[in-house]
C-alpha positions in Angstrom: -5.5 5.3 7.7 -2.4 3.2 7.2 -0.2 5.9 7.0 -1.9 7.4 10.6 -1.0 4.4 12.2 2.4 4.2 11.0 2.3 1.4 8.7 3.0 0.8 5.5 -0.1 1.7 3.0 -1.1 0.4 -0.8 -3.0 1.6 -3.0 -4.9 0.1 -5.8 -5.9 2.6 -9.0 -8.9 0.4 -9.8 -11.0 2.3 -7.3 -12.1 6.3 -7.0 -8.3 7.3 -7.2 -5.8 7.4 -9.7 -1.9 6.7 -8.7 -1.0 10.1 -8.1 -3.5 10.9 -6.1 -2.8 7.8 -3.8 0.6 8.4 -3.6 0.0 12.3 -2.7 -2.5 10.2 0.4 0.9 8.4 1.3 0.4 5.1 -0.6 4.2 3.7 -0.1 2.7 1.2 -3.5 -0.1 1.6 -5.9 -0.9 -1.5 -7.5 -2.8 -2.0 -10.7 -3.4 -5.4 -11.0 -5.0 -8.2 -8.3 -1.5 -10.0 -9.1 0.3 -7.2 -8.4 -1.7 -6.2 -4.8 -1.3 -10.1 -3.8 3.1 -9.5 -4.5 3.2 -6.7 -2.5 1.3 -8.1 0.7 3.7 -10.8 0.5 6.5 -9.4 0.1 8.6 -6.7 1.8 6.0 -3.9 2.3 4.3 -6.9 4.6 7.4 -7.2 6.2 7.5 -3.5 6.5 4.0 -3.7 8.5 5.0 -6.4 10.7 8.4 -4.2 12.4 5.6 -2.0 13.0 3.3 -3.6 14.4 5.8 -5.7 17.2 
């Protein structure tokens, strides 16, 4: 859905899909830890989303 609205998308492999196949979805990050998620929505993906969104 991220990628349908134009913004930037992460995936985490600790669900139904593996890396590869969120990254085929459009996943601009895959993340496989909670630490790792919490780095990227904090960081420049976030920052990504928010030129988006104004």
């Amino acid at each position: 859905m991220a990628v349908g609205a134009g913004m930037a998308a992460i995936g985490v492999d600790w669900g139904v899909s593996d890396a590869d196949t969120l990254f085929s979805a459009g996943a601009d990050h895959v993340a496989t830890t909670v630490n790792e998620l919490a780095g990227h929505l904090h960081g420049p993906v976030t920052q990504s989303a928010r030129k988006v969104t104004q």
